[in-house]
C-alpha positions in Angstrom: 123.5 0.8 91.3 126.6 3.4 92.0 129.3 3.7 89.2 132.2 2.0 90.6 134.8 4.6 91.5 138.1 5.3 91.4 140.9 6.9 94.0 142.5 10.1 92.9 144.3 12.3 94.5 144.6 16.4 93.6 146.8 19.3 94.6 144.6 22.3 95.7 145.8 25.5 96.6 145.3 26.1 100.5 142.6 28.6 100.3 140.5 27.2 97.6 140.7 23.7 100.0 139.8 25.3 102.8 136.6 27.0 100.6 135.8 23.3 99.4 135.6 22.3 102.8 133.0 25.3 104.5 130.7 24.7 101.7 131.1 20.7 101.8 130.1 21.2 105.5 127.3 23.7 105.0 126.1 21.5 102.3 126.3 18.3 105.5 128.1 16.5 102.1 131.8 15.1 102.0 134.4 17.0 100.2 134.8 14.3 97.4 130.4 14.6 97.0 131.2 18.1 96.8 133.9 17.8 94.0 132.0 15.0 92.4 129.2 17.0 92.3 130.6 20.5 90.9 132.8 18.3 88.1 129.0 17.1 87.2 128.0 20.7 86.8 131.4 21.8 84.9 131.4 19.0 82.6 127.8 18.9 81.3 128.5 17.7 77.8 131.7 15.7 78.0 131.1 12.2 78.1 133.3 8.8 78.7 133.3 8.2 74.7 134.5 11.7 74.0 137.6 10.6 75.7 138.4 7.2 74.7 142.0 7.3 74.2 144.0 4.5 75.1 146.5 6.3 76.2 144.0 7.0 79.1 143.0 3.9 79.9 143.4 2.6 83.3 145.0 -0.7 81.9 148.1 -2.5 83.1 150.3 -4.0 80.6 152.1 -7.3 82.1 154.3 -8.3 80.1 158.0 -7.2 78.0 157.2 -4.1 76.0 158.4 -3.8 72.5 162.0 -2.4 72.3 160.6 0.7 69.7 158.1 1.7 71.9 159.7 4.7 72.7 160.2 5.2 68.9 156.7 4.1 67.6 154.4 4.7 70.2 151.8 6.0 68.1 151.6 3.1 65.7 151.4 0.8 69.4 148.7 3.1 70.9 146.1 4.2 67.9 147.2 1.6 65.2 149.0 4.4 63.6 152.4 5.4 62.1 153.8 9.1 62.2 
């Protein structure tokens, strides 16, 4: 079964695009196979647990924030004070 995926959206300078796309098409592969595939190749030995942070989780708070967040946001994100 496919990882699920997620939509993201990046900058690229014009020539470097227009690069991506020749060798997605020469390849007969999308340009986001392409990417997918040469972030594979550049990031051999980094994996999900390496960068569990909440601070990048993909997670939603609903709900009214603490008024110190600003303040304490360390303690709120890894549990810890300053």
């Amino acid at each position: 079964m496919p990882a699920a995926m997620k939509r993201t959206t990046i900058m690229l300078p014009e020539d470097l695009r227009r690069r991506a796309l020749l060798c997605a098409k020469q390849k007969g592969v999308s340009l986001g196979e392409l990417i997918r595939d040469s972030l594979s190749v550049a990031l051999p030995g980094v994996s999900y647990d390496a960068l569990a942070d909440p601070l990048f989780e993909d997670v939603v708070f609903d709900g009214p924030g603490p008024a110190d967040v600003s303040e304490k946001h360390d303690r709120y994100l890894y549990d810890d004070e300053p």
